[in-house]
C-alpha positions as CSV (number, residue, x, y, z in Angstrom):
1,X,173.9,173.0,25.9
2,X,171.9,174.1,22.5
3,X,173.7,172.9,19.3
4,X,176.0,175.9,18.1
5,X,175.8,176.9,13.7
6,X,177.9,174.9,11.3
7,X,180.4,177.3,9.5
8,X,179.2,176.8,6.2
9,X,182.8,176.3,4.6
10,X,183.6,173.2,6.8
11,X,183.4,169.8,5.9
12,X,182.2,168.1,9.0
13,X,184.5,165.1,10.3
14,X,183.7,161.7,11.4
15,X,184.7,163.3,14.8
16,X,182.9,166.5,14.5
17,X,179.9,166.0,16.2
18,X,182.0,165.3,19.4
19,X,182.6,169.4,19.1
20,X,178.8,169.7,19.8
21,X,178.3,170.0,23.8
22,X,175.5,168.4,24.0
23,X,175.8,165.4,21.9
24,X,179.1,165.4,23.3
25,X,177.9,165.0,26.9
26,X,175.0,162.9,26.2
27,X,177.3,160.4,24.0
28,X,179.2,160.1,26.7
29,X,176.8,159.5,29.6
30,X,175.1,156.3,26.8
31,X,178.3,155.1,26.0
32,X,178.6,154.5,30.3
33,X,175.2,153.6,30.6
34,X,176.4,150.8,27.8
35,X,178.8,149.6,30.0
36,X,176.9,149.3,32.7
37,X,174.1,147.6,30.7
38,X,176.7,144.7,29.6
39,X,178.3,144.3,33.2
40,X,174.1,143.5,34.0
41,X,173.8,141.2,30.9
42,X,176.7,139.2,31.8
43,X,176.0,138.8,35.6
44,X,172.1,138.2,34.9
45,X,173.9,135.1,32.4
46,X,176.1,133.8,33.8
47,X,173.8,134.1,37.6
48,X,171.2,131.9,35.7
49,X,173.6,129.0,34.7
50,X,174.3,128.9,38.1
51,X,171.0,129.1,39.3
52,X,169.6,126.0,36.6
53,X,171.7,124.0,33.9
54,X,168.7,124.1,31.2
55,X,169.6,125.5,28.1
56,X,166.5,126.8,27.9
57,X,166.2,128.7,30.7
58,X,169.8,130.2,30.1
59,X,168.6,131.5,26.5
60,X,165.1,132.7,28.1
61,X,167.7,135.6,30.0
62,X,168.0,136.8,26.4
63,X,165.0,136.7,25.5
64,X,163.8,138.3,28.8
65,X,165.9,141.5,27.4
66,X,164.7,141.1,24.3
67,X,160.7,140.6,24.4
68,X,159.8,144.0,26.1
69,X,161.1,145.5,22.8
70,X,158.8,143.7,20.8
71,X,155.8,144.5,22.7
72,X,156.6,147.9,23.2
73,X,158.2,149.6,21.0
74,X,155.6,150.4,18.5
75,X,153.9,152.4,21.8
76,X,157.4,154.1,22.8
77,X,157.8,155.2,19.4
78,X,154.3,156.6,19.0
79,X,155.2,158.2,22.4
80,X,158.6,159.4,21.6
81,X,156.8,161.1,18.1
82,X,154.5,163.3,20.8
83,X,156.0,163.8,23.7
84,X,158.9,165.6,25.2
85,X,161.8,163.2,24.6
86,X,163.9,164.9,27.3
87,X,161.1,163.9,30.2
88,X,160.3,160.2,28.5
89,X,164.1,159.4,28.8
90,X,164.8,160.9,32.4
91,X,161.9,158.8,33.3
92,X,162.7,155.9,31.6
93,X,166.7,155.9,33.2
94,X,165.4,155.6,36.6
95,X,162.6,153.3,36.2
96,X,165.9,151.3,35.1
97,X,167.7,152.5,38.1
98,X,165.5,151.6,40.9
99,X,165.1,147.6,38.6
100,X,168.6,147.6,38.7
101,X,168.8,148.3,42.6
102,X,166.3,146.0,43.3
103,X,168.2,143.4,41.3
104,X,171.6,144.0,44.0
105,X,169.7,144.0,47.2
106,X,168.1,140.9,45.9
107,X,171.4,139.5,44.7
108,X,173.2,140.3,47.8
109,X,170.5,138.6,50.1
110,X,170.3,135.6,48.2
111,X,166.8,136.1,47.0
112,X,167.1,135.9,43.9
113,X,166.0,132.8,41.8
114,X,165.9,132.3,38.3
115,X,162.1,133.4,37.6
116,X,162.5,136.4,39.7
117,X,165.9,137.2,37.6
118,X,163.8,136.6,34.4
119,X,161.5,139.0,35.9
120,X,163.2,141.9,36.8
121,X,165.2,141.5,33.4
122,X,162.1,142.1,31.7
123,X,161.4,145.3,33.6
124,X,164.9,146.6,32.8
125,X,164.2,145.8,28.9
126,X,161.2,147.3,29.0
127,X,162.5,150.4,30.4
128,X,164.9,150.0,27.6
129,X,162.3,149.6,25.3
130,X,160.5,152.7,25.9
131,X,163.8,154.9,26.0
132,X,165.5,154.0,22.5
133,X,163.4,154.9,19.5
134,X,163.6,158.7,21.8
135,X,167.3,157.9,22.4
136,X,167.6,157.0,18.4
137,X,165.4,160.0,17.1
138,X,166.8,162.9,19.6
139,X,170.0,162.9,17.9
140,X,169.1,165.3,15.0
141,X,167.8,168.0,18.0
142,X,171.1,167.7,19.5
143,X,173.4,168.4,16.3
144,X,172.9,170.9,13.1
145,X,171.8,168.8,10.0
146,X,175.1,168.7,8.4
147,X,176.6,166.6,11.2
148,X,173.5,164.5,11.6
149,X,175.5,161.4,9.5
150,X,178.5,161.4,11.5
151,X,176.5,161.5,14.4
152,X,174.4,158.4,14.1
153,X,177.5,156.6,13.0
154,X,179.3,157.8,16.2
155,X,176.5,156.6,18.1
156,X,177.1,153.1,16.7
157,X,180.8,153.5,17.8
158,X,180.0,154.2,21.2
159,X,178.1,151.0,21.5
160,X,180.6,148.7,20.3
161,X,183.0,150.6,22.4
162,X,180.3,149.8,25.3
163,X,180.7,146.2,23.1
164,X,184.2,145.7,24.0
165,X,184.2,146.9,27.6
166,X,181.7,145.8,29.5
167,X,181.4,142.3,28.9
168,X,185.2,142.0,30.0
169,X,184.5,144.1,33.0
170,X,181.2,142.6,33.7
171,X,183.4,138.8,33.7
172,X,185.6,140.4,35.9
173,X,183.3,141.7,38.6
174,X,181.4,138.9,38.8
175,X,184.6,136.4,39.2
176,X,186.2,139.0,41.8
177,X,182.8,140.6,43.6
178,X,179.8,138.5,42.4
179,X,176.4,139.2,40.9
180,X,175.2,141.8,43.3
181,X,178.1,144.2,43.0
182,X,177.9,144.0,38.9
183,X,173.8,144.9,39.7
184,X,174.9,147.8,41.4
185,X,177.0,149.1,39.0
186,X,175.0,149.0,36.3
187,X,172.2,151.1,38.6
188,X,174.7,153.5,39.2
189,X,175.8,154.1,35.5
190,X,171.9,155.2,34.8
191,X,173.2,158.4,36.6
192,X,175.1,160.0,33.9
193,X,172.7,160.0,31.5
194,X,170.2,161.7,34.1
195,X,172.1,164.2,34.9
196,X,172.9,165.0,31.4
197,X,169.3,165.4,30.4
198,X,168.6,167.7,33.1
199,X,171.1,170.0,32.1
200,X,170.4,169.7,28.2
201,X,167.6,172.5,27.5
202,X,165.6,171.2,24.5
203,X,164.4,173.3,21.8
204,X,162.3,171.1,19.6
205,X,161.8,172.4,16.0
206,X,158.9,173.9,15.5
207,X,156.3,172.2,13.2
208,X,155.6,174.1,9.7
209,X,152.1,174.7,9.1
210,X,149.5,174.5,11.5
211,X,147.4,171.3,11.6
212,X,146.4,170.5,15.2
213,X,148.6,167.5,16.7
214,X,148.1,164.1,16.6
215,X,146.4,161.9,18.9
216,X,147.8,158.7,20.3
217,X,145.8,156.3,18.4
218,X,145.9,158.0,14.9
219,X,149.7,158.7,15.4
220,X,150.1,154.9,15.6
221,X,147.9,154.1,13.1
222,X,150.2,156.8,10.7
223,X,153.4,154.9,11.5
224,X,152.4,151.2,10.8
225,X,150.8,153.1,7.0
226,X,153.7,154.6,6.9
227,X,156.1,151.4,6.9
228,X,153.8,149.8,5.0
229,X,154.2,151.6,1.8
230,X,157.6,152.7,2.2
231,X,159.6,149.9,0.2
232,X,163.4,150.9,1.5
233,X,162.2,150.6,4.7
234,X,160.1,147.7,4.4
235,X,163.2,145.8,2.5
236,X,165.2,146.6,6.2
237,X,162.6,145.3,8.0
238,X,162.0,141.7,6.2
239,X,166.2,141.3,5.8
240,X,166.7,142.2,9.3
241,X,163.9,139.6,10.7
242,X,165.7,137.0,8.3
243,X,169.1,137.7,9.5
244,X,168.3,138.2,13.6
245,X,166.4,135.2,14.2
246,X,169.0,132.9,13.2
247,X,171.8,135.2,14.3
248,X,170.5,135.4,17.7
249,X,171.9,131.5,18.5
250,X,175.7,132.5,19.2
251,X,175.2,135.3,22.3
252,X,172.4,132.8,23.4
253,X,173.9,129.5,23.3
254,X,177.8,130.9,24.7
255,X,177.4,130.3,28.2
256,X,176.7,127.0,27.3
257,X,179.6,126.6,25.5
258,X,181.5,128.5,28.0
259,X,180.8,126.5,30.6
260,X,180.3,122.8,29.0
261,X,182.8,123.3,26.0
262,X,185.6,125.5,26.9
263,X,185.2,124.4,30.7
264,X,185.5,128.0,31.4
265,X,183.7,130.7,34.3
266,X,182.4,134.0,34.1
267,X,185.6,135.7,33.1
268,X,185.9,133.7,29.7
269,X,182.6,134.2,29.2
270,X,183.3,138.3,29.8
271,X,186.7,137.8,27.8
272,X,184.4,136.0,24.5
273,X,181.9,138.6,24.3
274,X,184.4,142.0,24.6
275,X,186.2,140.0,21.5
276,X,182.7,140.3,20.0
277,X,182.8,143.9,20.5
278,X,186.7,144.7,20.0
279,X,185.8,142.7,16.5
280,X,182.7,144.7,15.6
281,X,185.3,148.1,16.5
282,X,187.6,147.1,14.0
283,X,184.7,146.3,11.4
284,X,183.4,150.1,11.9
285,X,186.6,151.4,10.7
286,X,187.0,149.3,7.7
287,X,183.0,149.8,7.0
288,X,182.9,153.0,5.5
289,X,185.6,151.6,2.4
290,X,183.9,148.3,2.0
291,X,180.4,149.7,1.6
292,X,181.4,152.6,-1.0
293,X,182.7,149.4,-2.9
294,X,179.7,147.0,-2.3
295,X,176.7,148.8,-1.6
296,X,174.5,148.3,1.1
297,X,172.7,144.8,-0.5
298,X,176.3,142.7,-1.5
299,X,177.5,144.2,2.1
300,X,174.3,143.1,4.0
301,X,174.9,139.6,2.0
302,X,178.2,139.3,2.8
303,X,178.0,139.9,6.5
304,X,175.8,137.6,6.8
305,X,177.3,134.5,5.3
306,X,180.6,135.6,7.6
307,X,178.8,135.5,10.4
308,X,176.7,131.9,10.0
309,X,180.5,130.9,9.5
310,X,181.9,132.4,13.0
311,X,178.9,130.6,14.3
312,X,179.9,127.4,13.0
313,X,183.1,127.6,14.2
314,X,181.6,128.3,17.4
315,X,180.4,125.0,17.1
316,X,183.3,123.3,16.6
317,X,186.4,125.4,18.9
318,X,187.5,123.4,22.0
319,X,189.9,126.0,23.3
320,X,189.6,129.5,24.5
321,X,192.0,131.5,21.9
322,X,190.8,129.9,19.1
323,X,187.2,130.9,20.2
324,X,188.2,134.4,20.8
325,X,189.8,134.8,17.3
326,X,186.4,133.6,15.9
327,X,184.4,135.8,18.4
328,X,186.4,138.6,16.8
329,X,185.5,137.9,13.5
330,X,182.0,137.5,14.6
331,X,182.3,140.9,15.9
332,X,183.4,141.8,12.5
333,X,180.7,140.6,10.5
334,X,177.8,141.2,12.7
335,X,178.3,145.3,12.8
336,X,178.6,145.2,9.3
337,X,175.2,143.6,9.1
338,X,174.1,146.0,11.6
339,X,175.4,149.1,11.0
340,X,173.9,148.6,7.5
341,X,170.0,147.9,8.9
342,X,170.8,151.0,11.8
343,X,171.5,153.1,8.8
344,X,169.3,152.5,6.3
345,X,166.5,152.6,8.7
346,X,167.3,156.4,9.9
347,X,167.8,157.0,5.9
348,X,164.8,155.9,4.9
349,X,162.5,157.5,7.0
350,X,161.7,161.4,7.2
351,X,161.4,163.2,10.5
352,X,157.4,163.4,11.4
353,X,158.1,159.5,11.8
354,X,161.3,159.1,12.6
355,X,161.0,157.5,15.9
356,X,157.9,155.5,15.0
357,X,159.5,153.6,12.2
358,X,162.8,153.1,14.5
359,X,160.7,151.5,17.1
360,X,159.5,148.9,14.0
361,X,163.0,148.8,13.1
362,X,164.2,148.1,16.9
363,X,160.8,145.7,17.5
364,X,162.2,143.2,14.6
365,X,165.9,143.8,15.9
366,X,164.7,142.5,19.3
367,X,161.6,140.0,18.3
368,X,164.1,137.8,16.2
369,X,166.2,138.0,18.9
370,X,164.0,136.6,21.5
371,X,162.1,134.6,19.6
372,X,165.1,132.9,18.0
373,X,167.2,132.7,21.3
374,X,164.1,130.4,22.6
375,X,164.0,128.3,19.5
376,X,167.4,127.6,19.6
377,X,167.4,126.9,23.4
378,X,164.6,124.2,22.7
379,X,167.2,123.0,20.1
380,X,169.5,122.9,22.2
381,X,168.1,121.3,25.2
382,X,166.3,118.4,22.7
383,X,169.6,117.9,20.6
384,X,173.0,119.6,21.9
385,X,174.1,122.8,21.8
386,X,176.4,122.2,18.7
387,X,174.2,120.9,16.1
388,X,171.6,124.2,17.6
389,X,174.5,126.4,16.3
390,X,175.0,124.3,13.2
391,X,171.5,124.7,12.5
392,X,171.4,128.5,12.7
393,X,174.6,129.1,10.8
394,X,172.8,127.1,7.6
395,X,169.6,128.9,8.3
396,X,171.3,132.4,8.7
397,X,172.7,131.8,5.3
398,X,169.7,130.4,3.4
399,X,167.7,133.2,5.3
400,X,170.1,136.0,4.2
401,X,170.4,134.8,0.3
402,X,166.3,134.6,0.1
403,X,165.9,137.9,1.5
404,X,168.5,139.4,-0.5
405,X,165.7,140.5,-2.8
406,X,164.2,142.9,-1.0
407,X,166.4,145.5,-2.2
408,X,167.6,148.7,0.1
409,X,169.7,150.5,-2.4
410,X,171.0,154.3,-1.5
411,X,168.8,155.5,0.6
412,X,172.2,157.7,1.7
413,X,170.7,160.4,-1.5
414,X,167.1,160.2,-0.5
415,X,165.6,163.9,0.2
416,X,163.3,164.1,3.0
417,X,163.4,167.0,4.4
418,X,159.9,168.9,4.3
419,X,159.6,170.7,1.3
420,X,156.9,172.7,1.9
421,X,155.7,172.6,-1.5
422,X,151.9,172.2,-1.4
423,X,150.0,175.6,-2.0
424,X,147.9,176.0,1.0
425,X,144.1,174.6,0.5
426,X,141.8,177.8,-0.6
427,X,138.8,177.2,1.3
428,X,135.2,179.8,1.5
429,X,135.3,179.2,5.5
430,X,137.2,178.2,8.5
431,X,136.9,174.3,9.1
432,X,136.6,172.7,12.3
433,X,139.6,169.6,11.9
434,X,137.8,166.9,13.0
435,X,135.5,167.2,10.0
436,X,135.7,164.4,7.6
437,X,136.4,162.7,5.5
438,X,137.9,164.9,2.9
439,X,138.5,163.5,-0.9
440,X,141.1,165.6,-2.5
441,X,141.2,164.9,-6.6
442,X,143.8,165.9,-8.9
443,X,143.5,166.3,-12.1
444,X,145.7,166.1,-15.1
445,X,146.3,166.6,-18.9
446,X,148.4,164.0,-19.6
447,X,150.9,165.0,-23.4
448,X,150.1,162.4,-26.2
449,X,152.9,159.8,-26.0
450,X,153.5,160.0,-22.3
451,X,150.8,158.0,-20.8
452,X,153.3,155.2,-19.9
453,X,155.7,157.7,-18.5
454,X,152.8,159.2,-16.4
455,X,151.7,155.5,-15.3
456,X,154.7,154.7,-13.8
457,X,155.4,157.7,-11.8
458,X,151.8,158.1,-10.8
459,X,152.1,154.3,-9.0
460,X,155.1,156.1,-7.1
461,X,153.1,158.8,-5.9
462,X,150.4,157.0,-5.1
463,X,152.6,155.1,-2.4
464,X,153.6,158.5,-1.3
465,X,149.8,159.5,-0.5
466,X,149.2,156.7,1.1
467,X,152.7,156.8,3.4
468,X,151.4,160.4,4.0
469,X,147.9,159.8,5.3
470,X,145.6,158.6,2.5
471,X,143.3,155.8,3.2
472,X,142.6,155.4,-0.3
473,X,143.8,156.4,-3.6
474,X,143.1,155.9,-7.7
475,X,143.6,157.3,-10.7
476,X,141.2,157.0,-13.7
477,X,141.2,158.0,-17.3
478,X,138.0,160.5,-18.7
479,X,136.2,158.3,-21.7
480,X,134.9,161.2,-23.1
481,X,138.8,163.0,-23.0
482,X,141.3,160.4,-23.4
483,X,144.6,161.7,-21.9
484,X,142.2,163.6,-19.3
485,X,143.4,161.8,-15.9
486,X,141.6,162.2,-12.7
487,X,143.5,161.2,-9.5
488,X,141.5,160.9,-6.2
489,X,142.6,159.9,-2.3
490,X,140.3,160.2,0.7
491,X,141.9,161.1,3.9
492,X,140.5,160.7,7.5
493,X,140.0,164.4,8.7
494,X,140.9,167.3,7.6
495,X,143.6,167.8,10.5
496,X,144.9,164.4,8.8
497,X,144.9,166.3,4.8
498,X,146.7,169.8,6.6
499,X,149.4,167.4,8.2
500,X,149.8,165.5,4.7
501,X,151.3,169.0,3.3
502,X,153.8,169.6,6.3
503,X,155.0,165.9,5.5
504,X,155.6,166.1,1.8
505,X,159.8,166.1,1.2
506,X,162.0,166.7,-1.3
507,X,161.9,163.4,-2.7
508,X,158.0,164.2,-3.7
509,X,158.9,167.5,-5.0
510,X,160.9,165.6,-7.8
511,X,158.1,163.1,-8.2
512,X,155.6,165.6,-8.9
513,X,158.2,167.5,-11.0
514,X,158.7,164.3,-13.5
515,X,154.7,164.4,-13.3
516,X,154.5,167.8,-14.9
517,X,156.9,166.8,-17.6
518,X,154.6,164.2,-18.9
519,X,151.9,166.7,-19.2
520,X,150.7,168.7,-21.9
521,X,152.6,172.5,-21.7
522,X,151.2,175.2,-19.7
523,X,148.6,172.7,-18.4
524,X,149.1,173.1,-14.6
525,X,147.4,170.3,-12.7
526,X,143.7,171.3,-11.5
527,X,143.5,170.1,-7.5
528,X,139.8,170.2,-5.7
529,X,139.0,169.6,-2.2
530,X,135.5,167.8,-1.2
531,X,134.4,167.9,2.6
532,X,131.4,165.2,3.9
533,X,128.7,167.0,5.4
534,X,129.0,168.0,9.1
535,X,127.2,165.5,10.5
536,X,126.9,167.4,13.9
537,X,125.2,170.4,11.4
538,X,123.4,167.6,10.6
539,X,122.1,166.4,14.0
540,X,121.5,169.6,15.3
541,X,119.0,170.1,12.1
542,X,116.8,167.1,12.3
543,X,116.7,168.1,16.3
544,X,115.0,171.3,15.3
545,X,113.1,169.8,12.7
């Protein structure tokens, strides 16, 4: 199942990956596990609106799958970033599993109540949780680089397909079978995807250079720097908490309109959300036109405004079909919104943190989600479910326009691939890795004329140290050599300063290549490194002192 060569004179198709066997077979096994996930959303539900008539309580189900994403994903990601993926996500599929069995036996003996379903669908989310910033991030180990693109965006087509089926099949069951049959099959769809991973013999790219690993804590600490001073993917973060916290009102307030508006059972309910997904399907194949004519930011915009509509409609419809054909719309707008923030976060970020700054991504994704599903359930139950949705849809609009300028741009052209371009540090003896801290200064000759120039693409690279690894960072001018410019950034260890030059990318090549234009010619930048004292040396001295 390893991922065969690219010929280099093909152009790889939106289909292509598919011709990889073990994305192929690993797509597949997700897109069933989908399925199965949706049958369990819609039985756990529409099972709670018969189990209690509070809106808040109903919309607590959502959050319930939404919450374990928020307090876990930052650890998953951290996780997924240093540990085999393969074993994290076999694990992970039948820790969902046996919460998914326990959730039919319960079902079928009549034990189960609505804090016990809130519960166990909080174990199932948090299994979720831990298993999709390594679901996200495996995919470039499981196709060549050139079909990495296509890839990602056939792994958002295998969702809505998930979209489209299973909430129509989930209505279905439980009208026909009931809760506990819809239970089991979602614990037998974990299957595929186990057996898949079994089969698939990883061959994780080896790191270049050789700095040590990283430990848990200091991994983490690398990934929150990291999004902190990474402004593409800091603008995804801020628009997507804008957008999903008022967004999150429609999927949490339907069964309430399904069952109080529309007068409708678990099958309608089924039938509204597939439209969702049938909506979002149609959206991914006119996505790819609309955003080479918009951009990512007008798109983002856009999507957004369309969807606070469908949500006022929602407000409004008093009869199934005309709900549907805004449920498809919905569908419509809310991948385009989505597919946008999915893409721009996997852009933005190089690999050495890839699933660490998905697992921010997926923590906002699912926090706005949660959170806003219980705010507008405490609407709702105080006011009325309508003027809840009326509510979001003018919040999801003034939300969107505000955040509109934090500005994503084409991240589609960013180079991250390590570059590999740092000389290797000359040192006069072997150092031990935990020594620290190390202060590496830089020093330049800046041409007369340029200092402006210089200024401004200095600032950029000193975000790049600090996304890197550097705890601090300056530049400063020599008074007795104007145009004499000395930059300085402390790291924590030197491990931390070897794995700063395996993360460098492409993208800092060209920085430091603009750098060297501003300088003055044939004056190549001087570059020192300074080591604290050993203070174990130290200790052992004053002992034998």
């Amino acid at each position: 199942m390893d991922a065969p060569q690219p010929r280099a004179d093909a152009t790889p198709g939106a289909w292509a990956p598919l011709g990889v066997p073990a994305f192929r077979s690993l797509w597949l096994a997700i897109v069933i596990g989908n399925i199965g996930t949706w049958v369990n959303d819609v039985a756990a539900a529409w099972l709670m609106t018969e189990l209690t008539d509070a809106p808040l309580m109903i919309a607590a189900v959502q959050s319930a799958t939404s919450l374990p994403m928020v307090v876990l994903a930052l650890v998953a990601g951290t996780l997924a970033d240093l540990v085999d993926r393969r074993r994290l996500l076999i694990v992970m599929q039948l820790w969902m599993m046996a919460v998914a069995t326990a959730l039919a036996v319960l079902a079928w003996l009549g034990q189960l109540h609505a804090w016990s379903l809130l519960a166990l669908t909080f174990a199932i989310g948090a299994g979720a949780a831990l298993a999709m910033p390594a679901q996200s991030a495996v995919t470039q180990e499981l196709v060549p680089r050139p079909l990495v693109a296509p890839a990602i965006a056939l792994s958002s087509v295998g969702m809505n397909i998930a979209r489209s089926i299973g909430p129509a099949l989930g209505g279905t069951i439980v009208a026909v079978a009931g809760v506990a049959a819809a239970f089991a099959i979602n614990a037998i769809s974990f299957l595929g995807t186990v057996f898949v991973l079994l089969r698939w013999k990883r061959t994780p790219a080896a790191a270049a250079g050789h700095a040590p690993p990283e430990n848990f804590i200091g991994a983490f600490r690398a990934g929150l720097r990291f999004a902190w001073h990474a402004p593409a993917f800091r603008s995804v973060i801020v628009r997507a908490a804008c957008f999903f916290v008022f967004a999150s009102a429609l999927t949490a307030l339907l069964p309430l309109v399904v069952r109080r508006t529309l007068q409708g059972g678990a099958g309608t309910f089924g039938l509204l959300l597939g439209c969702i997904g049938v909506g979002a399907l149609f959206g991914a194949a006119l996505l790819p036109r609309v955003r080479a004519r918009w951009g990512a930011d007008r798109l983002i915009v856009g999507g957004a405004v369309g969807y606070a509509v469908c949500i006022a409609l929602v407000a409004q419809v008093t009869a199934v079909w005309p709900a549907c054909i805004v449920m498809l719309a919905a569908g419509m707008t809310w991948i385009a919104v989505l597919s946008s923030f999915q893409a721009a976060a996997q852009l933005s970020v190089p690999a050495w943190v890839r699933a660490r700054a998905l697992s921010l991504y997926i923590m906002t994704f699912a926090g706005g989600m949660a959170l806003g599903s219980l705010a507008w359930g405490s609407v709702a139950q105080f006011a009325s479910v309508p003027m809840a949705l009326r509510i979001a849809a003018l919040g999801t609009i003034v939300a969107s326009l505000w955040a509109g300028r934090y500005r994503i741009g084409d991240v589609a052209h960013l180079d991250l691939a390590p570059s590999g371009h740092w000389p290797q540090p000359i040192m006069a003896a072997v150092l031990e890795g935990d020594r620290g801290p190390v202060l590496v200064t830089v020093e330049y000759a800046v041409a007369p004329g340029e200092n402006a120039r210089f200024h401004a693409l200095m600032a950029a690279l000193g975000e790049s140290r600090r996304r890197d690894g550097a705890l601090q960072w300056s530049v400063l001018e020599d008074v007795a050599q104007p145009g004499t410019w000395l930059e300085s950034f402390i790291v924590g260890s030197w491990s931390e300063h070897l794995r700063q030059h395996q993360r460098v990318t492409g993208e800092e090549r060209r920085l430091q290549a603009g750098i060297a234009e501003a300088l003055v010619p044939g004056a190549a930048p001087v570059v020192r490194h300074f080591l604290a004292p050993d203070a174990r040396a130290r200790h052992a001295r004053s002992a034998g002192a």
